[in-house]
KOLTORMAR-406436 format. One record per atom (N, C-alpha, C): x, y negated, z negated. Coordinates in steps of 0.2 Angstrom, whole numbers, padded with zeros to 4 digits, always signed. Last residue first. Layout:
REM KOLTORMAR-406436
XYZ
...
END
This chain:
REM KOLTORMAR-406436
+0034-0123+0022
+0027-0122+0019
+0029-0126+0013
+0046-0123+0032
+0043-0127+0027
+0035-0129+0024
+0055-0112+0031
+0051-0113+0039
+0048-0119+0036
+0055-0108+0018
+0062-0112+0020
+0058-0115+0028
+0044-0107+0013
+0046-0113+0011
+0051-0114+0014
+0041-0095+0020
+0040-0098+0022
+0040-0105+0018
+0052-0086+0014
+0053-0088+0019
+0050-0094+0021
+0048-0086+0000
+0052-0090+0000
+0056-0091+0010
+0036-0079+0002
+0036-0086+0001
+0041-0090+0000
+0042-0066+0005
+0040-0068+0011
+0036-0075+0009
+0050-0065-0008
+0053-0065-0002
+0049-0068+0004
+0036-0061-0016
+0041-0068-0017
+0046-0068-0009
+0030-0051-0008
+0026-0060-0008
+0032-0064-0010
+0041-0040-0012
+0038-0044-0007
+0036-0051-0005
+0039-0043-0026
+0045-0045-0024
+0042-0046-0015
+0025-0037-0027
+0026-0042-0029
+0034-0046-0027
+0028-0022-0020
+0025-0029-0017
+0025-0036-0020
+0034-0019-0030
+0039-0019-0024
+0036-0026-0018
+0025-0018-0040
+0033-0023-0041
+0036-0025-0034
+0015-0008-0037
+0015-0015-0038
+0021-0021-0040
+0024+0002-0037
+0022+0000-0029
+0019-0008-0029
+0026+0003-0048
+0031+0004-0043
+0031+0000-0038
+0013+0006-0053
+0016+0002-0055
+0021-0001-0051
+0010+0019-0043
+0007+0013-0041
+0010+0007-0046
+0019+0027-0051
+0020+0026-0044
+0018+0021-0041
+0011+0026-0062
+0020+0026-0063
+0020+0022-0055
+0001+0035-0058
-0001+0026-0063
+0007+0022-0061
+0005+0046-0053
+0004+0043-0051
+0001+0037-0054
+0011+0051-0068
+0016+0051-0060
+0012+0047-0057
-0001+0050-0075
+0002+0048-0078
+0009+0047-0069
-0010+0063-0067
-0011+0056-0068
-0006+0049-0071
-0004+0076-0066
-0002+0072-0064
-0005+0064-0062
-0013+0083-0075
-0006+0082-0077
+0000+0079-0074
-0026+0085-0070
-0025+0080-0076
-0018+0078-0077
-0030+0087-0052
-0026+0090-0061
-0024+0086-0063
-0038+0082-0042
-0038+0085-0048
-0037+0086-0052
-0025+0077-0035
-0032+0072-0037
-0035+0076-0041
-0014+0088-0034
-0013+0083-0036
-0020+0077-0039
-0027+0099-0027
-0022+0099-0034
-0020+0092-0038
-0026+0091-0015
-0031+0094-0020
-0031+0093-0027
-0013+0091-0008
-0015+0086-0012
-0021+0087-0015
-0011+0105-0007
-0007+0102-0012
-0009+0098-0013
-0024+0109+0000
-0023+0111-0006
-0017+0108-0009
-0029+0096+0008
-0028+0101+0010
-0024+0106+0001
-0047+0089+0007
-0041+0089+0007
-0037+0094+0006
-0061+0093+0007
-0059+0092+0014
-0051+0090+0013
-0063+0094-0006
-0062+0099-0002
-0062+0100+0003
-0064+0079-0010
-0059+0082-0013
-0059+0090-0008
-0073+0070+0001
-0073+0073-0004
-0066+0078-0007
-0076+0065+0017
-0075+0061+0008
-0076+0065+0004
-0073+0073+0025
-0083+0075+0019
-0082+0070+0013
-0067+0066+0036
-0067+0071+0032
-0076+0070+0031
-0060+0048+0035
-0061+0055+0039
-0065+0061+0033
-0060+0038+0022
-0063+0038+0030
-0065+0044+0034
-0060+0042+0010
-0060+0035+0011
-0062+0035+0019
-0053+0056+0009
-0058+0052+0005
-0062+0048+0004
-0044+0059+0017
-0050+0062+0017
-0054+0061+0014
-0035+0047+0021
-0038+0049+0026
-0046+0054+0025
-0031+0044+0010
-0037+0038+0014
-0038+0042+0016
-0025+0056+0006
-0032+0053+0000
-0036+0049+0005
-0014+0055+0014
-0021+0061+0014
-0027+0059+0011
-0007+0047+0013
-0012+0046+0018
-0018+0051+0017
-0005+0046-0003
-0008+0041+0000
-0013+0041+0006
+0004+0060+0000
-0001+0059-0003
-0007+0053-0004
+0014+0052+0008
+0010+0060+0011
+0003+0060+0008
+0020+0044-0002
+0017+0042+0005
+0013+0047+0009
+0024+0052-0011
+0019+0047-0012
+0016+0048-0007
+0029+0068-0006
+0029+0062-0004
+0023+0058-0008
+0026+0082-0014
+0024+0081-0007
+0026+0071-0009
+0028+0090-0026
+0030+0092-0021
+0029+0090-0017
+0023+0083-0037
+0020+0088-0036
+0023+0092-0027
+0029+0068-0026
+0022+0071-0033
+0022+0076-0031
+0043+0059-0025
+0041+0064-0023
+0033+0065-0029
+0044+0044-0015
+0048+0046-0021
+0040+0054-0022
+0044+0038-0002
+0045+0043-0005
+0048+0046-0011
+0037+0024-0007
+0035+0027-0003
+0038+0035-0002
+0048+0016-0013
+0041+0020-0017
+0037+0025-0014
+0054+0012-0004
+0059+0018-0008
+0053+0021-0011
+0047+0005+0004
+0048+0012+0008
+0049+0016+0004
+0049-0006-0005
+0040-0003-0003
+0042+0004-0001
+0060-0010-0004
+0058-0006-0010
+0052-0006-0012
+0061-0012+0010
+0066-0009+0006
+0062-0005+0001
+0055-0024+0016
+0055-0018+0014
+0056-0014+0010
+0066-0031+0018
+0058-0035+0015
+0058-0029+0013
+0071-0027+0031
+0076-0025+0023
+0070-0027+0018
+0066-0035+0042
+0062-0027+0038
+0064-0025+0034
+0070-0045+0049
+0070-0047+0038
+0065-0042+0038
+0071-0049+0061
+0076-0045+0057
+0074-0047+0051
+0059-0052+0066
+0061-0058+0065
+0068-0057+0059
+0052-0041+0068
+0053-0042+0076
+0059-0051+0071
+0052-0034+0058
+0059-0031+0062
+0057-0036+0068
+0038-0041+0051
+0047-0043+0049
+0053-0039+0054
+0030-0036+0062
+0030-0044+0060
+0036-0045+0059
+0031-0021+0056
+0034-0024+0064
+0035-0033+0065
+0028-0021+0043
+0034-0017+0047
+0036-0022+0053
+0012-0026+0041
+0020-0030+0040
+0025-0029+0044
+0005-0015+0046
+0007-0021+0051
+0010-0024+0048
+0008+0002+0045
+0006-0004+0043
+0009-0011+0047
+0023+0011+0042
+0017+0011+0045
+0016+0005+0043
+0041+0014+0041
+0037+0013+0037
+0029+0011+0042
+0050+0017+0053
+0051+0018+0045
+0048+0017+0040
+0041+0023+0066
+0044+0017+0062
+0047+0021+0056
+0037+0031+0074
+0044+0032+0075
+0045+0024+0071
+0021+0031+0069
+0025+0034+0072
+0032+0035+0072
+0011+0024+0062
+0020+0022+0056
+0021+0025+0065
-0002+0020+0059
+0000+0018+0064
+0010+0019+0064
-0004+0015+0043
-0008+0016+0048
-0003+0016+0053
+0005+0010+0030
+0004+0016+0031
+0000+0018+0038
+0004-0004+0024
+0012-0001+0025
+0008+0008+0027
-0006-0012+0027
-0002-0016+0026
+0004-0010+0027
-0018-0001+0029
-0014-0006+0034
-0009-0011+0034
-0017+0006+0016
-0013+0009+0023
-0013+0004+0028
-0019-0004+0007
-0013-0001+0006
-0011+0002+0011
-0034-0009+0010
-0027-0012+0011
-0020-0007+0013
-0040+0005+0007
-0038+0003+0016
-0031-0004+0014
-0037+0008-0007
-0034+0012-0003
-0033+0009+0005
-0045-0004-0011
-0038-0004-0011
-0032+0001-0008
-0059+0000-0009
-0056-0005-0005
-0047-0004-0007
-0058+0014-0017
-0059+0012-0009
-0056+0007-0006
-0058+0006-0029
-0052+0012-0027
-0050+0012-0019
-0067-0003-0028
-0061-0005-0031
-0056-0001-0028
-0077+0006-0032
-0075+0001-0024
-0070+0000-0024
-0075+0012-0041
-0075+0017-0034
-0076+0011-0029
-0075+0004-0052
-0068+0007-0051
-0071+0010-0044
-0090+0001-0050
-0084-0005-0048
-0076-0003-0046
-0096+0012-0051
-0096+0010-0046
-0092+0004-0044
-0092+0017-0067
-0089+0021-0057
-0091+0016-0053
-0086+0005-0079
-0091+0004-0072
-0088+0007-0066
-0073+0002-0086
-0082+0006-0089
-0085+0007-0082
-0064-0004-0078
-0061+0004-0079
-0070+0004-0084
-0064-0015-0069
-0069-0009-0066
-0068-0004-0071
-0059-0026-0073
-0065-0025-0072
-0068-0017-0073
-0045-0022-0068
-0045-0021-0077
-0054-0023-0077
-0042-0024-0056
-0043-0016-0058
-0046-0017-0065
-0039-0036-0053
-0048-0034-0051
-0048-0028-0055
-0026-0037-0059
-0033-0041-0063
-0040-0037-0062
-0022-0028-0049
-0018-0029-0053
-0023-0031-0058
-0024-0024-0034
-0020-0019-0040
-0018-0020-0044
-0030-0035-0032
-0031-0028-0031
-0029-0025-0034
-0018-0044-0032
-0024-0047-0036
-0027-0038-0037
-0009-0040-0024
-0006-0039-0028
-0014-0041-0034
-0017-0038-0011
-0017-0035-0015
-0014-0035-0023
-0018-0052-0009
-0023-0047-0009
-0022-0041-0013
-0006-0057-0009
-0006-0059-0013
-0016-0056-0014
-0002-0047+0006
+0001-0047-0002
-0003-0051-0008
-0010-0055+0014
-0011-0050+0012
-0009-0047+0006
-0001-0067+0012
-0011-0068+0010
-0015-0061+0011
+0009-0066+0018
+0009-0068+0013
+0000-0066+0011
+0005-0061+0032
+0006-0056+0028
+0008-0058+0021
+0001-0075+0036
-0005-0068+0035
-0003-0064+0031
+0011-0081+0036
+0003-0084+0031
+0002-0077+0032
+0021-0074+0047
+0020-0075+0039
+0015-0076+0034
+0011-0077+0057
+0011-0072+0055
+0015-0070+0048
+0012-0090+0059
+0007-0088+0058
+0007-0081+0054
+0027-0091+0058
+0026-0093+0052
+0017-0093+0052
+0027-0087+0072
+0031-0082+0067
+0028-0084+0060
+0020-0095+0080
+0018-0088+0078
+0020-0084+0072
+0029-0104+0078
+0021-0106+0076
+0021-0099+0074
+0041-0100+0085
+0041-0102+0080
+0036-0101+0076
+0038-0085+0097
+0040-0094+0096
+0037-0094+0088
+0044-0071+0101
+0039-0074+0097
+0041-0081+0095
END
């Protein structure tokens, strides 16, 4: 990958991060009186979340289109502390488990509805007693990316943005 391209492909995954970090961070504080602004809000930040680090993982470490950008220019350690959020455990099933399943039967596949998902994660989207693990999780998830963006603008200042 020649130079141009890499630091193309930097700008993007900086400008996705800083998508998301907006995403999960200030857009959310709108929507918490208004289902339909919390329900887009939720949708749209679910597809971020799996194209950035979850769509397409097979034999990688982690899915998503950053993973491959940063191992083709070794700085996948960028990582690190997206992956470590990515398994830490709910209710006996992997964040990350739990993540795909939500997009997958919520947001795209399925009956969008909580009965087309499979009983552990059911449980976990219904029962009240794991909302508090999961705000946690995504707090977590909001640091890891936040350090992300800084790692991936402090590449691009050294390439000289």
């Amino acid at each position: 990958m020649n130079s141009d391209n890499i630091q193309d492909q930097l700008e993007r995954i900086y400008f996705f991060c800083q998508m998301f970090n907006y995403g999960f961070g200030r857009s959310g504080l709108w929507t918490i009186n208004d289902p339909i602004a919390y329900g887009y809000n939720t949708f749209a930040n679910i597809h971020l979340l799996s194209t950035m680090f979850l769509v397409d993982k097979r034999d990688k470490p982690i899915g998503g289109f950053v993973y491959p950008i940063l191992a083709s220019i070794k700085k996948e350690g960028f990582l690190d502390n997206v992956q470590s959020v990515f398994t830490k455990e709910v209710k006996g099933t992997s964040f990350e488990e739990y993540l795909r399943k939500y997009r997958n039967k919520l947001a795209t596949h399925g009956d969008l509805s909580p009965h087309s998902l499979p009983d552990n994660i059911r449980e976990i989207i219904l029962g009240e007693d794991t909302d508090e693990r999961l705000l946690d999780l995504l707090d977590e998830l909001r640091e890891a990316v936040e350090n992300l963006t800084t790692k991936i603008q402090s590449e691009l200042n050294i390439a000289g943005i």
